[in-house]
N, CA, C and O atoms as a Maestro MAE file, in Angstrom:
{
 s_m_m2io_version
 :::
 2.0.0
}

f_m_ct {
 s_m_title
 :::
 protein
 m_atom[156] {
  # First column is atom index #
  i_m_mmod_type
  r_m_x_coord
  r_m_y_coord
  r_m_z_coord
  i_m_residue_number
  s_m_chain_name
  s_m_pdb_residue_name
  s_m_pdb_atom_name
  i_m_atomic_number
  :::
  1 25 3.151 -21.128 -6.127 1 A "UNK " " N  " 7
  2 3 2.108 -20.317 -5.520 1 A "UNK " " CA " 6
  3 2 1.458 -19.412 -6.565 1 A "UNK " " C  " 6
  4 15 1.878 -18.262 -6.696 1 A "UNK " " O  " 8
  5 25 0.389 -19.904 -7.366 2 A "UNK " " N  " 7
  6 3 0.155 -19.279 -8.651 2 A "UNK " " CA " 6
  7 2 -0.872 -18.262 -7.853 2 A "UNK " " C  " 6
  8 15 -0.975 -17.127 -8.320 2 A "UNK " " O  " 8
  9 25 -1.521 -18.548 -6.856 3 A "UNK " " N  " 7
  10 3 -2.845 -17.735 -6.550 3 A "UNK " " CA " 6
  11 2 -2.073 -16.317 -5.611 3 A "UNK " " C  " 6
  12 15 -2.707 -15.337 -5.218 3 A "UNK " " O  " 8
  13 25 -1.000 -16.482 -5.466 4 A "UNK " " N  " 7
  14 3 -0.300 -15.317 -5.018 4 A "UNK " " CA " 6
  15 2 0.144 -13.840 -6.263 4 A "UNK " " C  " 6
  16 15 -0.080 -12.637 -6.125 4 A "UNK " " O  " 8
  17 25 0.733 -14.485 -7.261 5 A "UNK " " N  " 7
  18 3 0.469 -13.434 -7.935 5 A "UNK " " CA " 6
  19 2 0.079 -12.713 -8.586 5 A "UNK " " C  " 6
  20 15 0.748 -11.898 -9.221 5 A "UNK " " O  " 8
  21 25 -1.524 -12.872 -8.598 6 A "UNK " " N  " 7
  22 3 -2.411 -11.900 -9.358 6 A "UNK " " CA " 6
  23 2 -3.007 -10.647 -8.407 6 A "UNK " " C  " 6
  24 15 -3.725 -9.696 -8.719 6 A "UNK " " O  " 8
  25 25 -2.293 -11.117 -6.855 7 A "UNK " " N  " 7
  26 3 -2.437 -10.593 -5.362 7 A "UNK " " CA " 6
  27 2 -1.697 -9.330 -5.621 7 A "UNK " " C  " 6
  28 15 -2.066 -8.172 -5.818 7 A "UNK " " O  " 8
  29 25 -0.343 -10.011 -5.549 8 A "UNK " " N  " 7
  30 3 1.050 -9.114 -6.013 8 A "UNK " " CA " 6
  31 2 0.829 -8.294 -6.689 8 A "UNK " " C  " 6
  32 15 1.094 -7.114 -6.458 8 A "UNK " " O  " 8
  33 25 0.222 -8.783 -7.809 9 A "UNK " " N  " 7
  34 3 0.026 -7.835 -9.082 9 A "UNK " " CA " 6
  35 2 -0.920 -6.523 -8.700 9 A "UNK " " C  " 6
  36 15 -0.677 -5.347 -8.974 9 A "UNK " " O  " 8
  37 25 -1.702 -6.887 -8.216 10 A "UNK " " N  " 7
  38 3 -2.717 -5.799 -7.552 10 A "UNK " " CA " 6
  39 2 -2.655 -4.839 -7.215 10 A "UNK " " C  " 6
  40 15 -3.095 -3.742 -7.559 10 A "UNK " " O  " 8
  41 25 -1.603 -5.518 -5.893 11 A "UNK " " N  " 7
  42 3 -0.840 -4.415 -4.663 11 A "UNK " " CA " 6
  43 2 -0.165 -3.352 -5.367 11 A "UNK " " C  " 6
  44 15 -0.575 -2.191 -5.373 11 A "UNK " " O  " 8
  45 25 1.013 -3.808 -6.040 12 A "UNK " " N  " 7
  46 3 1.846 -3.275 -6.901 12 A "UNK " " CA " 6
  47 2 0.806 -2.344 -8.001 12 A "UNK " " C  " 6
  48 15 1.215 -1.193 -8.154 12 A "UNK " " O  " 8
  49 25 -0.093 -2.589 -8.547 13 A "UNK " " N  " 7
  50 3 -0.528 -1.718 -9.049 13 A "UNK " " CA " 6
  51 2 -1.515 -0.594 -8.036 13 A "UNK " " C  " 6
  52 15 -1.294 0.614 -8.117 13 A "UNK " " O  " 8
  53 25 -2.336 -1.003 -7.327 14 A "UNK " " N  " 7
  54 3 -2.239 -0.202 -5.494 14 A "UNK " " CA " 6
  55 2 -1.780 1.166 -5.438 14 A "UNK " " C  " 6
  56 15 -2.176 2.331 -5.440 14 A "UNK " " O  " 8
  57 25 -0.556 0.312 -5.377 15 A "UNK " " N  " 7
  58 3 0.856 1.263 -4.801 15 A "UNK " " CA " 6
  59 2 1.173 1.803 -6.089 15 A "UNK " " C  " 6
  60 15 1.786 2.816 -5.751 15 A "UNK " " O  " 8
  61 25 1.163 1.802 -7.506 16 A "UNK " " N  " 7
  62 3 1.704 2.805 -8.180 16 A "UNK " " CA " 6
  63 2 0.602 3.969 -8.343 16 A "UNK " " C  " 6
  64 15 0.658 5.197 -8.399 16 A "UNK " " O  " 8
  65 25 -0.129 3.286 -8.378 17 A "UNK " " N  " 7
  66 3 -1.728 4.615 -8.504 17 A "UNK " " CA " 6
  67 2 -2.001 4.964 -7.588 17 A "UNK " " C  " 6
  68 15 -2.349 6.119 -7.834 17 A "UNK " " O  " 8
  69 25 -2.158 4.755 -6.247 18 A "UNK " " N  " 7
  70 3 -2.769 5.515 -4.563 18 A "UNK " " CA " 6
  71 2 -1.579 6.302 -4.236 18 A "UNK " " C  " 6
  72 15 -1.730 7.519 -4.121 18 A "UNK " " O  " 8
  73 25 0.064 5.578 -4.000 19 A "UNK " " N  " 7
  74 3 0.852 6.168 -3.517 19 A "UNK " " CA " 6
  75 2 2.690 6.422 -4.183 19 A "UNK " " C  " 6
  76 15 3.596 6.896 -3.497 19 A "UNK " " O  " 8
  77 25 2.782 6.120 -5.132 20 A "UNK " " N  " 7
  78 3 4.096 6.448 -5.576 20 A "UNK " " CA " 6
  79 2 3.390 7.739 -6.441 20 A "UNK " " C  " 6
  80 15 4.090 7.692 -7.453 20 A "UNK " " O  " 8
  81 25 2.596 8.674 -6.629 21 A "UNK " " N  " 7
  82 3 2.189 9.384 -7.232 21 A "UNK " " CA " 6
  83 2 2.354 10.984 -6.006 21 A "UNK " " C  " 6
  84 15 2.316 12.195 -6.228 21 A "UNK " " O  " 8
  85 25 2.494 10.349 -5.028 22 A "UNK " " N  " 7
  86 3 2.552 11.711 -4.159 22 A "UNK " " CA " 6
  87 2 3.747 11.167 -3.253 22 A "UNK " " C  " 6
  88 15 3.816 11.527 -2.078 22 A "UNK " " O  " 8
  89 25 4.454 10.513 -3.667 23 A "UNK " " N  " 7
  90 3 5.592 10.049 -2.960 23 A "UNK " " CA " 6
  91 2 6.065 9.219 -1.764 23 A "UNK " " C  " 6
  92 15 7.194 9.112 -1.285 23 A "UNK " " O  " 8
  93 25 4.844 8.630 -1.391 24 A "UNK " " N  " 7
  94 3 4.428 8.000 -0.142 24 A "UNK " " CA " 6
  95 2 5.171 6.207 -0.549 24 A "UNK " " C  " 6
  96 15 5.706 5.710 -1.540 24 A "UNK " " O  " 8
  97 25 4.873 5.804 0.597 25 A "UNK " " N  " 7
  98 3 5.656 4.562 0.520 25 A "UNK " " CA " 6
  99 2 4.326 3.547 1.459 25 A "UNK " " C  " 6
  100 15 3.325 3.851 2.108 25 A "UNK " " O  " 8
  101 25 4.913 2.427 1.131 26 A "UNK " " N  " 7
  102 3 3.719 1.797 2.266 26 A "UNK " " CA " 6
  103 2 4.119 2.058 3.817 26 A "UNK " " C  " 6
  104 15 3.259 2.059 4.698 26 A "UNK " " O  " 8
  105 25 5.539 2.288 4.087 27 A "UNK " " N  " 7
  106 3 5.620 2.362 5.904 27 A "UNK " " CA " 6
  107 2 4.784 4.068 5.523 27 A "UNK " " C  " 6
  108 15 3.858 4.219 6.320 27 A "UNK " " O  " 8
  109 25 4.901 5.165 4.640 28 A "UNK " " N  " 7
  110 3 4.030 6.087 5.347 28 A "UNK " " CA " 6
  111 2 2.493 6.099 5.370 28 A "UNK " " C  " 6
  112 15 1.721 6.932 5.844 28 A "UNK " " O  " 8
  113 25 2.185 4.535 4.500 29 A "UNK " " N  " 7
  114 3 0.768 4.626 5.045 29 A "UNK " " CA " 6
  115 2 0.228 3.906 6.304 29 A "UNK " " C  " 6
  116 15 -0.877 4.134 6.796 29 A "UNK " " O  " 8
  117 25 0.957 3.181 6.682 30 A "UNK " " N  " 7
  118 3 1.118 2.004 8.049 30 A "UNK " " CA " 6
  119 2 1.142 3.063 8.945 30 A "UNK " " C  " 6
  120 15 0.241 2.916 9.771 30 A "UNK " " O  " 8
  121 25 1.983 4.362 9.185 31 A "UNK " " N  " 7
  122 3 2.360 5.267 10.168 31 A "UNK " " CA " 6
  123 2 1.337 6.453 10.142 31 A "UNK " " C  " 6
  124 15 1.356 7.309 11.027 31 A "UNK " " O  " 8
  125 25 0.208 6.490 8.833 32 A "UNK " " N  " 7
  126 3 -0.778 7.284 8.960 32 A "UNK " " CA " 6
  127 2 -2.196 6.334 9.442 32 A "UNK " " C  " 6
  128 15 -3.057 6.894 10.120 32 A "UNK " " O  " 8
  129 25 -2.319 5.244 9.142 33 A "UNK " " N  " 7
  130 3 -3.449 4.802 9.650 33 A "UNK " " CA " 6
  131 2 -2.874 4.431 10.462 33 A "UNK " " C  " 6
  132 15 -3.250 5.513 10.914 33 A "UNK " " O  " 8
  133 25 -2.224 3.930 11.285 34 A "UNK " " N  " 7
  134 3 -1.397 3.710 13.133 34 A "UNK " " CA " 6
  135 2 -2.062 5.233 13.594 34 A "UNK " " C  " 6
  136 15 -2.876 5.385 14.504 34 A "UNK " " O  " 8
  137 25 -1.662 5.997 12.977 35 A "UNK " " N  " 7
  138 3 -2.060 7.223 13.709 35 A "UNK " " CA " 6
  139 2 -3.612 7.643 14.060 35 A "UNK " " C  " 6
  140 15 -4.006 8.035 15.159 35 A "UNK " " O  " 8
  141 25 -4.386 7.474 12.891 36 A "UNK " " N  " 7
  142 3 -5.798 7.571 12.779 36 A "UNK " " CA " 6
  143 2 -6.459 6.498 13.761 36 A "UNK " " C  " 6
  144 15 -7.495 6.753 14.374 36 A "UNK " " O  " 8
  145 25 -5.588 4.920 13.897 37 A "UNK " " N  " 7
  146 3 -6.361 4.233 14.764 37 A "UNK " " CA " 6
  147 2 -6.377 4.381 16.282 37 A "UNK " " C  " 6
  148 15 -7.014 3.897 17.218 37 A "UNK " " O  " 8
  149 25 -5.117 5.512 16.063 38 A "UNK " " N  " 7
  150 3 -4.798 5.544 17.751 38 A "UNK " " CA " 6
  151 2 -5.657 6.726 18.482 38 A "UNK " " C  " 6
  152 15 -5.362 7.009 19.643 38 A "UNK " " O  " 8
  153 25 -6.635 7.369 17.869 39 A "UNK " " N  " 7
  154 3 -7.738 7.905 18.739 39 A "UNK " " CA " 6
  155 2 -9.120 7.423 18.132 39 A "UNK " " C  " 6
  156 15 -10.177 7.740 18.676 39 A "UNK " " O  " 8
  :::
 }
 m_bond[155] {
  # First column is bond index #
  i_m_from
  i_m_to
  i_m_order
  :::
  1 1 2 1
  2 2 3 1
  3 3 4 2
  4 3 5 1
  5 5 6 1
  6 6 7 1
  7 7 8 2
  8 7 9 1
  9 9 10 1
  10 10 11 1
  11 11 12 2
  12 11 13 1
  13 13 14 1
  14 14 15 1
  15 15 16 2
  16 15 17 1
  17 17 18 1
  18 18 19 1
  19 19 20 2
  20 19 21 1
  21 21 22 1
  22 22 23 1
  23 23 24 2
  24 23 25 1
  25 25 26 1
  26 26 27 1
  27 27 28 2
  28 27 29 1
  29 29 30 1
  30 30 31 1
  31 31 32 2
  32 31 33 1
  33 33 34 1
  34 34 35 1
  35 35 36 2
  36 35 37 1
  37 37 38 1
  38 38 39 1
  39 39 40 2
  40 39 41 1
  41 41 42 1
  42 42 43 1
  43 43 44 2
  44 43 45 1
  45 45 46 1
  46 46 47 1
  47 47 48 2
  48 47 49 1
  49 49 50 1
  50 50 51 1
  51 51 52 2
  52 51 53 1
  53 53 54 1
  54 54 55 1
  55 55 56 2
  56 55 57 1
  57 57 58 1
  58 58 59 1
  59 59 60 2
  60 59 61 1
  61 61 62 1
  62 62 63 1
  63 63 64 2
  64 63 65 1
  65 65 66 1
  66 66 67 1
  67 67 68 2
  68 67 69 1
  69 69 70 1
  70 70 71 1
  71 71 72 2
  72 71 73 1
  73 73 74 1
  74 74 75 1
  75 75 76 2
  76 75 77 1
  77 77 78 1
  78 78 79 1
  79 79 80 2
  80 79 81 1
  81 81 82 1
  82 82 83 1
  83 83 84 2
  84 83 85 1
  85 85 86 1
  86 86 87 1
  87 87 88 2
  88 87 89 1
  89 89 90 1
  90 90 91 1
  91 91 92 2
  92 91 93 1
  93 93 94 1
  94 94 95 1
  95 95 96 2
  96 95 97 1
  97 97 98 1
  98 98 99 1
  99 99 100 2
  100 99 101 1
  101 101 102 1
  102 102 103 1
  103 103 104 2
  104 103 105 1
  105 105 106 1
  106 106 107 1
  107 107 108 2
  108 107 109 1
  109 109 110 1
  110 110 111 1
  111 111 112 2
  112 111 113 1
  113 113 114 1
  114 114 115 1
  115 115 116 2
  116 115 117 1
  117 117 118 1
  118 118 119 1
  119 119 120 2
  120 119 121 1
  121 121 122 1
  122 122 123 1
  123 123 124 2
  124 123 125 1
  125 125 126 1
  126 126 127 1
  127 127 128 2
  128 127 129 1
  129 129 130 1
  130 130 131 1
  131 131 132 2
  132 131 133 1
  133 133 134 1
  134 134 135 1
  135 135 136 2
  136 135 137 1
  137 137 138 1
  138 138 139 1
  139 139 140 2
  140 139 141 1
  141 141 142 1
  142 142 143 1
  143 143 144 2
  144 143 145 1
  145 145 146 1
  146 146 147 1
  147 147 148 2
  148 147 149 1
  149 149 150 1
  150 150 151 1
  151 151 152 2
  152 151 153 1
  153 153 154 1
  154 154 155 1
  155 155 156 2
  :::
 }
}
């Protein structure tokens, strides 16, 4: 599955620059936009 990890690679970089920088994880961003979509 070569077209998968330049995906991976992405995410992972994503996630070190948007949210391992303020300590967040991806379930606390799933549980903040859950929240925002729910009004």
């Amino acid at each position: 599955m070569i077209a998968r990890e330049p995906t991976l690679a992405r995410l992972a970089t994503a996630q070190s620059a948007l949210l391992d920088p303020f300590g967040l994880t991806p379930s606390h961003l799933q549980r903040a936009l859950g929240e925002i979509m729910s009004h």
